[in-house]
C-alpha positions as CSV (number, residue, x, y, z in Angstrom):
1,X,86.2,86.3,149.0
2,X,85.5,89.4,147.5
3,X,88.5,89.2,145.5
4,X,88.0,86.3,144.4
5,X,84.0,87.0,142.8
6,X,85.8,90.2,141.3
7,X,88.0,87.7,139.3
8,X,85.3,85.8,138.4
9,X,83.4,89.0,137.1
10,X,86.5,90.1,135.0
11,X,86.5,86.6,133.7
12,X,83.0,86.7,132.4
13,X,83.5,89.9,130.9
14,X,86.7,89.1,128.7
15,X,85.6,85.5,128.0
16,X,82.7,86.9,125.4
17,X,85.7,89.2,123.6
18,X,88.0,86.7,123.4
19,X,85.5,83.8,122.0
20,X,83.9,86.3,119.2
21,X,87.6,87.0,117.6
22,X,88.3,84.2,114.6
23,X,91.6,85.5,114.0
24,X,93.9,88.4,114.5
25,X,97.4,88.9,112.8
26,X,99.2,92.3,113.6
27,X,102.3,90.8,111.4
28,X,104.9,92.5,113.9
29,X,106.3,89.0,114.9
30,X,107.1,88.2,111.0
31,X,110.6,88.4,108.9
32,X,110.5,91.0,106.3
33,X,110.1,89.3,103.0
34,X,107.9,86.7,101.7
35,X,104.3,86.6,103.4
36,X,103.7,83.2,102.7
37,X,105.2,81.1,105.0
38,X,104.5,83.1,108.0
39,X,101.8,82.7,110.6
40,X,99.8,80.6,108.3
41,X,99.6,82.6,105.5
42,X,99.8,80.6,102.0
43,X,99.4,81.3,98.7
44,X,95.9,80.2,96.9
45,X,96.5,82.2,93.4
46,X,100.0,83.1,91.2
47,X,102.4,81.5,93.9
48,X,105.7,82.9,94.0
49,X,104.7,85.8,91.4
50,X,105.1,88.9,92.8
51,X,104.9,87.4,96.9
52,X,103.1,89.6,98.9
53,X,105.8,91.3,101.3
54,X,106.2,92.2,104.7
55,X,107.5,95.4,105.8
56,X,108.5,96.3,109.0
57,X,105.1,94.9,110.4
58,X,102.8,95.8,107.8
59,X,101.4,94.0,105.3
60,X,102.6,95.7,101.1
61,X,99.9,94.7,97.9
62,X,100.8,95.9,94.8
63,X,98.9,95.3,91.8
64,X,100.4,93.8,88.6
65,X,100.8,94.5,85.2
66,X,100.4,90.1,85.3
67,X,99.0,87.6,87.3
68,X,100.5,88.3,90.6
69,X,100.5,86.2,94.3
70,X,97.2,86.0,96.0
71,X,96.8,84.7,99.9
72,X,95.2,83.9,102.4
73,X,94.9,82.6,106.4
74,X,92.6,80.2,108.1
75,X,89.7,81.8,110.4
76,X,89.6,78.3,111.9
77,X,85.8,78.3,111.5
78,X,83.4,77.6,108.7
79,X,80.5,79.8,108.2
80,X,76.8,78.6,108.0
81,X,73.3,79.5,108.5
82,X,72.8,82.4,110.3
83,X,76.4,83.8,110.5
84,X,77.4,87.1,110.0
85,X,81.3,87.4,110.1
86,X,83.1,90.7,110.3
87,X,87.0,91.8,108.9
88,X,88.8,95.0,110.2
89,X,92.0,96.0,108.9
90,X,94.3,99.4,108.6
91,X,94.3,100.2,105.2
92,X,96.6,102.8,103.7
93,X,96.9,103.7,99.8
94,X,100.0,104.9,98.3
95,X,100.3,108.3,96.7
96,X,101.7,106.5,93.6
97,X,98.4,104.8,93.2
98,X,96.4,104.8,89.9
99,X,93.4,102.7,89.0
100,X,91.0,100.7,90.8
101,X,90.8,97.0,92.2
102,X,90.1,94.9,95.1
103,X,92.6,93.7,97.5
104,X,90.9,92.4,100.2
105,X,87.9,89.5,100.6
106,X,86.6,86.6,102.8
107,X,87.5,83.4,101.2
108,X,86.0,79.9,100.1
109,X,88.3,77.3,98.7
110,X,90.5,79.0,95.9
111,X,87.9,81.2,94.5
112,X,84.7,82.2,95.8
113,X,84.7,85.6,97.1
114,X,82.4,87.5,100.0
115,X,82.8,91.1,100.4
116,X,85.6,92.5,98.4
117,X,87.1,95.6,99.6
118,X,88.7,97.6,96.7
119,X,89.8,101.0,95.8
120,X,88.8,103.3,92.8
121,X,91.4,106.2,92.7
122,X,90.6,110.0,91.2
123,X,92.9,113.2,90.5
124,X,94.3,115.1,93.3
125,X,95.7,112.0,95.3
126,X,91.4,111.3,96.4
127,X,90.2,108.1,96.1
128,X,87.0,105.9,96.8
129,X,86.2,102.8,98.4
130,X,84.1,100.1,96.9
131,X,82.4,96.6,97.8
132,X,82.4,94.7,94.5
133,X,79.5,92.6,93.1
134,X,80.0,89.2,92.0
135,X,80.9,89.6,88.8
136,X,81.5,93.4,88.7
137,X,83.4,96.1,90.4
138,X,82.5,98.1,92.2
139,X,78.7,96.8,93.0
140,X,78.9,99.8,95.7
141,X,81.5,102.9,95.5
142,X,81.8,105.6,98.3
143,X,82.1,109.3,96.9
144,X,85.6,109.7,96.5
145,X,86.7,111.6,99.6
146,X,89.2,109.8,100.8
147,X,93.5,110.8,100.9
148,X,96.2,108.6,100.3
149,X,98.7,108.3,102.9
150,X,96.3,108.1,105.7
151,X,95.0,105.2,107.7
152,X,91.5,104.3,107.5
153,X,89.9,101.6,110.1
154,X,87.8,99.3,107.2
155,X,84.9,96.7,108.7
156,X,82.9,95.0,106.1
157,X,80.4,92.6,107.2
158,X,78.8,89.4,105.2
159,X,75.7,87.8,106.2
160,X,75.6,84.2,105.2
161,X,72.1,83.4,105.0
162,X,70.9,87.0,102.9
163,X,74.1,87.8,101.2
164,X,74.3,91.7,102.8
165,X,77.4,93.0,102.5
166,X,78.1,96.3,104.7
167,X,81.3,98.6,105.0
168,X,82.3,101.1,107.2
169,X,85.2,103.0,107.5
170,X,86.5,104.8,110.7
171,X,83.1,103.7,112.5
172,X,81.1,105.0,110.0
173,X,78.8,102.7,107.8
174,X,79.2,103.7,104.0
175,X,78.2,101.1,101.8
176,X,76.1,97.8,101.4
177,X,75.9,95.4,98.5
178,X,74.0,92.0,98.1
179,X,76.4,89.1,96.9
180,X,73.2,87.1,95.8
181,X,74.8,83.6,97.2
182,X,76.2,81.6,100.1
183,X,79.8,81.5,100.5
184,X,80.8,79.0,103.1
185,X,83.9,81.3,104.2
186,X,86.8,79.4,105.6
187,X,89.4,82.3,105.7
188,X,90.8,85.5,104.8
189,X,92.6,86.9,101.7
190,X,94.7,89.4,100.5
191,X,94.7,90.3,96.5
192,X,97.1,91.8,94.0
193,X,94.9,92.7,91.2
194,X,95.8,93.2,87.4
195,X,94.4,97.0,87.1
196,X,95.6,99.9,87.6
197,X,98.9,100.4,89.9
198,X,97.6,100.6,93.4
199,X,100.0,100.6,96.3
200,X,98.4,99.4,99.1
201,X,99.5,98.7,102.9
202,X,97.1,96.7,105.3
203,X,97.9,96.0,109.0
204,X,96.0,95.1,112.1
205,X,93.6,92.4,110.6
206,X,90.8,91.3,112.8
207,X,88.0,88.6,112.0
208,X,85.2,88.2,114.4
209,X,81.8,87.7,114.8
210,X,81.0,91.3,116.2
211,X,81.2,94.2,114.6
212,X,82.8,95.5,118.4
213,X,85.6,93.2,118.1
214,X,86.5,94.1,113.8
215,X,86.5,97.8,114.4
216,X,88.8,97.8,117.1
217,X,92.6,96.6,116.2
218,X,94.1,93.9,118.5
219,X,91.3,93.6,120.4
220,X,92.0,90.9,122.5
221,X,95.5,92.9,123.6
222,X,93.4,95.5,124.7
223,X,91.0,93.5,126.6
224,X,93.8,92.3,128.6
225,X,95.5,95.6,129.3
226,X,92.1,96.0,130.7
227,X,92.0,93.5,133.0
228,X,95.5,94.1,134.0
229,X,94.4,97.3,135.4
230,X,91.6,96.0,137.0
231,X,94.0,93.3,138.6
232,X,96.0,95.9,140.2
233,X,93.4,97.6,141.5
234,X,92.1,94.4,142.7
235,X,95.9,93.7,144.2
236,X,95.9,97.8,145.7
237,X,93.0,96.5,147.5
């Protein structure tokens, strides 16, 4: 009996986690080569120019001198009053990088944008983060503190109902900026820009509906490593 309440406490626990993620992609399942194609991912802007690759389980954007391939996956949700959705991903810029863009963004039919995550490179291999306004980049810019070749954890937030953008980066909160609309976000996208030559790799992409569950990568694996652990201690007993 004792057991058995125990399981039903774990079950309560990990039920919350699991029912605030929207959707996770680690991309170590895929083929190398062409994103699109793979775990839902499709094309919404310049299909088949430039694809978006796959590489060794990560996720390569690279802007374009052109119009280059733009994607994007399903959250299997639509957002509406009151919701406030979160995206995490790994985010590493090459030390080849020059310029700034976005590359990142939540997603409403083929073009309205929430919450763009872009980069705004300086001298000395530093860089900046941004959130970009609706019709301007970057609505918000961090100083530029940041080194290429290094993972950062990036969360940004967007509030359906006020239009409050937030970022953070490694669990810290650095920027906010007002979109000034509603986007009824139906997925998440990926973006290789026209400016600059940024060389971007993004991994471990979480949407959710907590900040807890975007921060963390593959939450939902470690949830359950969790509760294996507390199984066999339940089993030891």
């Amino acid at each position: 009996m004792k057991k058995f309440c125990l399981l039903l406490l774990l079950c309560a626990w990990v039920g919350p986690s699991f029912a605030a993620i929207l959707m996770s992609d680690n991309f170590d399942s895929y083929t190398n080569g062409n994103l699109v194609g793979q775990g839902g991912w499709a094309a919404h802007s310049g299909a088949g120019n430039a694809p978006v690759q796959v590489v060794n389980g990560t996720v390569k954007l690279i802007t374009q001198s052109t119009s280059a391939e733009d994607v994007n996956k399903s959250v299997g949700a639509t957002m509406g009053s009151g919701d406030i959705w979160y995206a995490g991903l790994d985010v590493i810029v090459g030390s080849a990088s020059t310029g700034k863009d976005y590359f990142a963004h939540f997603l409403q039919g083929t073009s309205n944008f929430a919450a763009r995550v872009g980069v705004d490179m300086a001298s000395g291999g530093k860089f900046a983060f941004g959130l970009f306004g609706v019709s301007a980049y970057p609505g918000a810019l961090t100083g530029y503190v940041y080194d290429v070749e290094q993972t950062y954890r990036v969360v940004t937030s967007y509030n359906f109902t006020t239009g409050l953008c937030t970022m953070w980066v490694n669990g810290t909160e650095v920027l906010t900026q007002n979109w000034y609309t509603s986007n009824a976000n139906t997925a998440y996208a990926f973006r290789q820009g026209t400016s600059g030559s940024l060389r971007l790799t993004v991994d471990n992409l979480v949407v959710a509906t907590t900040y807890a569950e975007a921060a963390v990568p593959e939450p939902a694996t470690m949830a359950l490593l969790g509760l294996g652990g507390l199984l066999a201690v339940v089993r030891r007993k």
